[in-house]
C-alpha positions as CSV (number, residue, x, y, z in Angstrom):
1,X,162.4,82.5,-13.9
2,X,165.7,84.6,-12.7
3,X,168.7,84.6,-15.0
4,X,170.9,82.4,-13.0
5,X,168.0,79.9,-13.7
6,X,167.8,80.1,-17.3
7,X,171.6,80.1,-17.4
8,X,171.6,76.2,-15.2
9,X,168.6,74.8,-17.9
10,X,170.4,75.5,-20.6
11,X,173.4,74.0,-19.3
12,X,172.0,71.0,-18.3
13,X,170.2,70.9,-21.2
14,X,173.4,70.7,-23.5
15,X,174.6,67.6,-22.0
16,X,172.8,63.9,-23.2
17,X,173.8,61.2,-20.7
18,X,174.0,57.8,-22.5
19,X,172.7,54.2,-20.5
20,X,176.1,53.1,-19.1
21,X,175.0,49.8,-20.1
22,X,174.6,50.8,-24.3
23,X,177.7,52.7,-23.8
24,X,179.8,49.8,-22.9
25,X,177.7,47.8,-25.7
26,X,178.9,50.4,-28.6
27,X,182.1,50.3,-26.5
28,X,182.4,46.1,-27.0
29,X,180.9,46.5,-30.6
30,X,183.4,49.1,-32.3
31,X,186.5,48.0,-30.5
32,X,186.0,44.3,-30.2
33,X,184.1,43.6,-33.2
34,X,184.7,45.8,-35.7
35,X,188.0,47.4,-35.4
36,X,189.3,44.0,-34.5
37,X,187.9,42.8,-37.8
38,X,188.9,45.2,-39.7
39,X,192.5,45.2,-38.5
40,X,192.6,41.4,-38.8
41,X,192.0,42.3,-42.8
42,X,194.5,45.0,-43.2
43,X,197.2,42.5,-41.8
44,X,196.5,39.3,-43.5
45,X,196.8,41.9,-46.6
46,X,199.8,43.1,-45.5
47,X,201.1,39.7,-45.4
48,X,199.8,38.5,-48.3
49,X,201.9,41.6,-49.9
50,X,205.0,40.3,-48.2
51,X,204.7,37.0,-49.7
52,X,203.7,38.3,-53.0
53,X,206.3,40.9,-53.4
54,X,209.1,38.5,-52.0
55,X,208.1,35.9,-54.8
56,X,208.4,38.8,-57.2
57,X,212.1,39.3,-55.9
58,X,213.6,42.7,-54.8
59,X,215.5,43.5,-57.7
60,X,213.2,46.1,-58.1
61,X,213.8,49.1,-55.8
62,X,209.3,49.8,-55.5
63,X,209.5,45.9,-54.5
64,X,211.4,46.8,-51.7
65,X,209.8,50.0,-50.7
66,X,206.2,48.5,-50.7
67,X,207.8,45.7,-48.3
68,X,208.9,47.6,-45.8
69,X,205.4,49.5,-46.0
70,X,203.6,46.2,-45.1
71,X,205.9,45.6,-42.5
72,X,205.4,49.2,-41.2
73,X,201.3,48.6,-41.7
74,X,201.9,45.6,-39.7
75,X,203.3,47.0,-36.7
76,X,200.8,49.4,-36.3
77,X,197.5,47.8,-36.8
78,X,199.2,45.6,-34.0
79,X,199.8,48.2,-31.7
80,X,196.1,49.2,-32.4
81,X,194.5,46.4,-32.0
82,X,196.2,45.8,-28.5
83,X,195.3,49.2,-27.5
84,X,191.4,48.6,-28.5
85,X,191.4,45.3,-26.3
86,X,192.8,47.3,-23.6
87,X,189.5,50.0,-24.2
88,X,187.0,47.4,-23.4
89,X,184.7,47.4,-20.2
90,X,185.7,43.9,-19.6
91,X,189.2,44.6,-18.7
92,X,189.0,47.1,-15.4
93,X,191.9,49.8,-15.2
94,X,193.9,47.8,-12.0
95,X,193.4,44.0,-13.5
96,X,197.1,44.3,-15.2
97,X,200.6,44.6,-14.0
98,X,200.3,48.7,-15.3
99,X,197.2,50.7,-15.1
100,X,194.9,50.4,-18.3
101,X,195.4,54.2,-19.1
102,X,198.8,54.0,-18.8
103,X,199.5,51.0,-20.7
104,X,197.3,52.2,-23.3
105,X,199.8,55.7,-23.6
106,X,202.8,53.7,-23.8
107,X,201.1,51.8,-26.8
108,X,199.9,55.2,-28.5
109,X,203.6,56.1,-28.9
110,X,204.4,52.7,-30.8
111,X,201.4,53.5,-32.8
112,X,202.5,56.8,-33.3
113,X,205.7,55.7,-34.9
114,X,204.7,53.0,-37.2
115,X,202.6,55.9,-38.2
116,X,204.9,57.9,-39.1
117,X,207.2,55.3,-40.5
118,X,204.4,54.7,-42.7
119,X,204.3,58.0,-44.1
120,X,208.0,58.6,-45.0
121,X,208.6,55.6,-46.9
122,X,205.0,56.2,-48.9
123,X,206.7,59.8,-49.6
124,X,210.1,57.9,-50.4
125,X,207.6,55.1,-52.9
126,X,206.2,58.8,-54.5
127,X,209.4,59.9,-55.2
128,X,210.6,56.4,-57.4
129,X,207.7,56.9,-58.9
130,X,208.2,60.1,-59.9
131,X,212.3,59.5,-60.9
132,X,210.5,57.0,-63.4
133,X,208.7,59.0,-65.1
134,X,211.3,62.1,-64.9
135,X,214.3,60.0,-65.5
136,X,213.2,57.3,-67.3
137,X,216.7,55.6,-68.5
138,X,218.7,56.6,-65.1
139,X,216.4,55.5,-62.3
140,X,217.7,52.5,-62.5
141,X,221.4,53.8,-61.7
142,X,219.9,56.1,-59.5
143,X,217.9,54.1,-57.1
144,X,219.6,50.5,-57.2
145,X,217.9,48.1,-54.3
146,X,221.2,48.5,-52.0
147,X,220.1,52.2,-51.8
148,X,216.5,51.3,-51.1
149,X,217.2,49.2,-48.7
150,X,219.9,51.2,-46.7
151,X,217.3,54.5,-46.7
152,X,214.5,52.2,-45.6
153,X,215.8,50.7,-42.5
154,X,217.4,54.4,-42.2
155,X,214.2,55.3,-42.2
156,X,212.9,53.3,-39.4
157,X,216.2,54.2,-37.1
158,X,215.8,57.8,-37.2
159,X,212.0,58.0,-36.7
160,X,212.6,55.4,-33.4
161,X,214.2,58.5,-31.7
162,X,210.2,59.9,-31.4
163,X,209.9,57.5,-28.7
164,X,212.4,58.3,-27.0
165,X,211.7,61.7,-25.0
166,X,208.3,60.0,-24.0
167,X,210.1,57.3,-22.3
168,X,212.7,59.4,-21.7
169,X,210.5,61.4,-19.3
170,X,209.2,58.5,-17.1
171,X,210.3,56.3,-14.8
172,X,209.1,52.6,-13.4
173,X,208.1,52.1,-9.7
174,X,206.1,50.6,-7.5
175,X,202.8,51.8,-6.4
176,X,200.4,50.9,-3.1
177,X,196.8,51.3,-4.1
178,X,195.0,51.0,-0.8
179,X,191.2,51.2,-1.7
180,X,192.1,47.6,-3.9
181,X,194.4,46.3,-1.4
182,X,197.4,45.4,-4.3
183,X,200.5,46.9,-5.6
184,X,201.2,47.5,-9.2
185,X,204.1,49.0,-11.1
186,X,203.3,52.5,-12.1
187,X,205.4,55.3,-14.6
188,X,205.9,58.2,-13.0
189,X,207.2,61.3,-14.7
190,X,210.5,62.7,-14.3
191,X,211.3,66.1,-12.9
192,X,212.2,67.6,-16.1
193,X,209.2,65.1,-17.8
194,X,207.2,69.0,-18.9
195,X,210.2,70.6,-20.5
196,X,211.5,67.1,-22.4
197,X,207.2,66.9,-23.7
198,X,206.7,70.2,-24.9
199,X,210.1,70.5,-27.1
200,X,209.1,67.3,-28.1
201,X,206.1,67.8,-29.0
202,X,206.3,70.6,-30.6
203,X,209.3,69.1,-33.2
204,X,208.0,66.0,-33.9
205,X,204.3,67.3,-34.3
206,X,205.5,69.9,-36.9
207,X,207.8,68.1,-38.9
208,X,206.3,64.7,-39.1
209,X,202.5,65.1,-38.4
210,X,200.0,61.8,-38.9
């Protein structure tokens, strides 16, 4: 057997093709089933922490802090459960107003910021935490719940401007897809979409990573 032979078996031998049909099963299974499930959990429990915490009263700074995690938590899992629905088989990439893929991208951004919304105000709850135990008789002067409240909703005003070069770059139109017969609306980047990504990109990726 030549070399260019041996070179082709092995590369099709590297590659294990799955049954369409138990791909879309797994597919159905871990988005539909589980993930759905699970996510279903994780926001009852972030509820359930709203009501708790709200009984408690936010006279307490943590209170506060843990609230606006939940409500943070909450906003994501619901982005990501939207996004799994859209990964299923049963819904086919032209059935919506937008693509599938592209719907699914503008989700990953809102996903991507309750994210990261999530992770500043845990850092913010670390840092209470540690004023207690540092500052034991000031914290209380220090962090009063006006101040908690002002750097939280700060908190989720400043990290909004992530989103904005991603939409920033794209634009709405219409679009004629002539093997389906049908016109959907469509983003299209902008010109300058390459430039706007990369400095993006390479900012918000650095400074606040997942």
């Amino acid at each position: 057997m030549s070399t260019s032979n041996l070179t082709t078996a092995s590369l099709n031998a590297s590659y294990v093709f799955i049954d369409p049909v138990l791909f879309d099963f797994f597919r159905v299974f871990n988005l539909c089933i589980l993930s759905f499930i699970i996510g279903v959990f994780g926001i009852a429990a972030n509820f359930i922490n709203i009501c708790v915490f709200r009984k408690l009263g936010y006279r307490d700074g943590v209170n506060i802090t843990v609230t606006a995690l939940a409500v943070s938590d909450i906003g994501a899992l619901l982005s990501q459960e939207f996004i799994n629905i859209l990964a299923t088989p049963m819904i086919q990439e032209y059935d919506l107003f937008l693509t599938k893929g592209q719907l699914m991208t503008v989700m990953h951004y809102i996903v991507g910021y309750f994210v990261r919304v999530s992770s500043v105000i845990t850092s913010f709850a670390s840092l209470e935490r540690c004023l207690c135990v540092v500052l034991p008789l000031k914290v209380k002067t220090i962090i009063i719940p006006r101040v908690v409240v002002v750097y939280n909703v700060i908190i989720f005003l400043i990290l909004s401007l992530y989103m904005f070069p991603p939409y920033y770059s794209l634009y709405l139109d219409v679009k004629f897809l002539p093997g389906y017969n049908k016109t959907i609306w469509y983003f299209f980047y902008q010109p300058y979409s390459e430039r706007v990504l990369k400095l993006s990109y390479n900012i918000t990726d650095m400074a606040l990573p997942y």
